[in-house]
N, C-alpha and C positions, 0 to 999 in steps of 0.2 A: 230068577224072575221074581221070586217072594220077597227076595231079600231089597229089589229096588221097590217093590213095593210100598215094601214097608218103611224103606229110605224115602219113599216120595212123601208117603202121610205121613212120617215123623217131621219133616222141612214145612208140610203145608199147613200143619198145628202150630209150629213154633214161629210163623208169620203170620196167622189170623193171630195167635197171641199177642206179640207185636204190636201189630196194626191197632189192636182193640184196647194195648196198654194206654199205648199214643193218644188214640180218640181220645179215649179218656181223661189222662193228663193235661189235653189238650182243654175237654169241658170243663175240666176243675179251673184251672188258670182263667178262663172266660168267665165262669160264676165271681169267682174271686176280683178280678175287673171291673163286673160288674157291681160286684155289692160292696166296694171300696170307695166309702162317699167322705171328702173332709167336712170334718165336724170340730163345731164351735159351741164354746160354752160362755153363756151370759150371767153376770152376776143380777140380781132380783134388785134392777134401780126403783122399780115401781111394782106393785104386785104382781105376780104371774098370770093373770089372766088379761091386766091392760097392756098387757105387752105380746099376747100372742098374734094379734091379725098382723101386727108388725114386723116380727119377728118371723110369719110367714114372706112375706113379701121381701124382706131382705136375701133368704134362702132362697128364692125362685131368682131374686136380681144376681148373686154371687154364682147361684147353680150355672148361668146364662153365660156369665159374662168369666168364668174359669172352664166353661166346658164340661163341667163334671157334677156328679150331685154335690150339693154341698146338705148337712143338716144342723139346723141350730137349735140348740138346747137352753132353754132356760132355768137355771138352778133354783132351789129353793135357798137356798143361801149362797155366801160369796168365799166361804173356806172350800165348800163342794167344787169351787170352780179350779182353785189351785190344786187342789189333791187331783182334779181329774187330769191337769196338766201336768201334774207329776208324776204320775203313774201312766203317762205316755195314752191318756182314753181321750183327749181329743187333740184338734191340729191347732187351733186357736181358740183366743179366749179373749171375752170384753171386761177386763179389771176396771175396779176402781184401784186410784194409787197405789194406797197401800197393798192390796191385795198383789196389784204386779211386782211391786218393792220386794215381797216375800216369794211369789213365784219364780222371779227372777233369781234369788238367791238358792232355793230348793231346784230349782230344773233346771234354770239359763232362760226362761222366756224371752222374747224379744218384742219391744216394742216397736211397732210399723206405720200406725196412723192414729190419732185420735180425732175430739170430737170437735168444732169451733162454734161459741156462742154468740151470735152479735158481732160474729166475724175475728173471734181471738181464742186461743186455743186455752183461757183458764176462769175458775171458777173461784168460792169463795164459800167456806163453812158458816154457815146461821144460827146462830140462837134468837128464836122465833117465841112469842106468847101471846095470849090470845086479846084483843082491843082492850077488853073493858078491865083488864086489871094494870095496876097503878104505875108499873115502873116500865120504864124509860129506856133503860141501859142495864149493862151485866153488871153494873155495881149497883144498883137500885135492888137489882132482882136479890142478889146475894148477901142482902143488909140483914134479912131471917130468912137464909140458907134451911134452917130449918124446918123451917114449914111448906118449902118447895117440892112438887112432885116431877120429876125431871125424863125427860127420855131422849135415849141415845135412840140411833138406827141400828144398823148390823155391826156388833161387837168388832166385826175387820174392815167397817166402811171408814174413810179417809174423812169425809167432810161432817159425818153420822157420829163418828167417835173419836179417834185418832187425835186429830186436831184441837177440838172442844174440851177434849180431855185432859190435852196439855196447856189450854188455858185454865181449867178447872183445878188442873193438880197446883199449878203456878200461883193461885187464889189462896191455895190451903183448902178448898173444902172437897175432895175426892180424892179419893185415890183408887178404888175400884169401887163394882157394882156389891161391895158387900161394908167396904169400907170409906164411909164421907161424912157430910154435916146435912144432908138434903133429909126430907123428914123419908122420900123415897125414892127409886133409880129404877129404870127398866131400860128396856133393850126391845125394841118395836120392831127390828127384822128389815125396815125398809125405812126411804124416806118418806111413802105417799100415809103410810101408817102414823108415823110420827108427825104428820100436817095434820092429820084428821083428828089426833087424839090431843092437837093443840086447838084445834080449831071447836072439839068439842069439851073443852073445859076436861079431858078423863087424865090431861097436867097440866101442869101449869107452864113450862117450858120444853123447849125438843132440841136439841140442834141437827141439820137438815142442810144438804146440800142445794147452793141457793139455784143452779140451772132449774134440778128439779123441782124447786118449791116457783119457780116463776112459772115453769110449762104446769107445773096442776093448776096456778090461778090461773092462765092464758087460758088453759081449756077446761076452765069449769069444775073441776074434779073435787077443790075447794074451795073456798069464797075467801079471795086475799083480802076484803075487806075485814073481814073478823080477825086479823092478824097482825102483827108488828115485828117489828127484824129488832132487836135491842143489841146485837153481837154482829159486828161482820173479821172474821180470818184477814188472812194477808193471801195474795192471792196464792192458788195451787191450778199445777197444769193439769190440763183435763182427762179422764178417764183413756187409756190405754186400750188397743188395740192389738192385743200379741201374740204372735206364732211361737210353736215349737222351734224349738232349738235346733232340732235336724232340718225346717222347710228348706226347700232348695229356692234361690236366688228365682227363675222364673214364677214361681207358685205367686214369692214375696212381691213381684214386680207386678202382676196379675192382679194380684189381694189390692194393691193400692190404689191403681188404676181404679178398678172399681167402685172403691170407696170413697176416690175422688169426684167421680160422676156420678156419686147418688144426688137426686133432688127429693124424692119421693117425700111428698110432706107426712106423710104417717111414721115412714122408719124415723126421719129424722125427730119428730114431734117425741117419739118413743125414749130419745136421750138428750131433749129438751135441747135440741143442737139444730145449728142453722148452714150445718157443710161438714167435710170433713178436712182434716191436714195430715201432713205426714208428722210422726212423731219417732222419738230415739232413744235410749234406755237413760242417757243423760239427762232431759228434761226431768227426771224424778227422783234426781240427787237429792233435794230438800226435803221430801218424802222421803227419803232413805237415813236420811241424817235423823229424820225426825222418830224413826220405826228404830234406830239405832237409840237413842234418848230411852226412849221405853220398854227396851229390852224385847223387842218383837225380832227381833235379827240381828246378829252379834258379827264382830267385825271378823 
């Protein structure tokens, strides 16, 4: 009799056991569920703080409209965006060109949608200077090169640097931020920095991505009166939209839908765009070609 006993309570431990692994297992898998939100990282088009009522309001429309949390992140710079897509820390990410050019090569990013301005999915690099000084065009400005105080945006921005730079190296007078004919060079981090440090004489020239430099004079942010375009690019397609290289096909079909029917005037005003389109890692071959020229990504 001892011995079923103690047979009975040895079976009835090792099935509370059981039961209470299971629960268990079971609650981790549900926290895990739960706190598995896709996340997006923004590269810094405009400074970080004009962009976050935005930037909530797109998360709450994509959270809605995939079912699940989504969180968006805005970077302090646009190399953070690519490291955090290579190191597998988010699911998507808002590139500028270049930026996707190099993601694409270090991870596989894929591009899905981008932005349309005026109803067409491309833009155009600026060289901008402020009214009241005397030249006209990029050869007026560069006649004393040396007396020029010059500013890029973000060292990996496509319309900020990339581009202005291969016109600039093309000139003869650049070749990096240490070595040119300008009397000085900087690197302002954004495009809404580099309107303002034209717009208040702190250079004398910027080059600036023209979406962005139209939406800060549409909304005030700067005074496009005080300003001149002396430089327009050829055109480049619009800033990218890109998932991880593992998203599965519904997530991608989801993503676009959505991005197809935003209206919201704030998210959209936020990338100086008037809709969205679909886009594909092709549209950014002349970007690649051009990222290939500069030794930024090798064949």
């Amino acid at each position: 009799m001892k011995k079923i006993l103690l047979l009975m309570t040895i079976l009835l431990l090792m099935l509370l056991t059981a039961c209470g692994g299971n629960q268990s297992e079971g609650t981790n898998e549900n926290k895990e569920e739960t706190a598995e939100a896709f996340t997006i990282g923004v590269i810094p088009v405009q400074t970080e703080g004009s962009m976050e009522g935005a930037m909530e309001k797109l998360q709450s429309t994509l959270s809605e409209k995939l079912d699940r949390e989504v969180a968006v992140e805005v970077y302090p710079d646009y190399n953070g965006v690519v490291e955090a897509m290579n190191y597998d820390k988010i699911d998507m990410a808002y590139f500028g060109p270049l930026t996707y050019v190099v993601a694409h090569e270090k991870s596989g990013a894929k591009a899905i949608i981008t932005q349309l301005i005026d109803g067409e999915p491309f833009y155009y690099s600026y060289i901008i200077t402020h009214k009241d000084n005397p030249w006209n065009s990029l050869d007026e400005l560069l006649e004393k090169s040396s007396e020029i105080d010059f500013a890029f945006g973000d060292i990996n921005s496509t319309s900020g640097s990339l581009i202005p730079s291969i016109e600039l190296k093309d000139r003869k007078v650049y070749e990096s931020e240490d070595t040119h004919s300008f009397n000085s060079v900087r690197f302002t981090g954004s495009h809404d920095a580099t309107a303002l440090a034209v717009q208040n004489k702190q250079v004398d020239a910027g080059a600036i991505d023209s979406a962005i430099y139209n939406q800060l004079a549409d909304s005030g942010k700067i005074d496009g009166d005080q300003i001149k375009t002396i430089w327009e690019s050829e055109k480049l397609f619009q800033y990218p939209w890109a998932v991880h290289k593992h998203t599965d096909e519904k997530t991608i079909t989801a993503l676009k839908e959505a991005f197809l029917a935003i209206e919201d005037p704030e998210i959209l005003d936020a990338f100086g765009a008037s809709g969205f389109t679909e886009a594909s890692n092709e549209d950014y071959e002349s970007i690649r070609q051009a990222a290939l020229k500069e030794g930024i990504i090798k064949e």
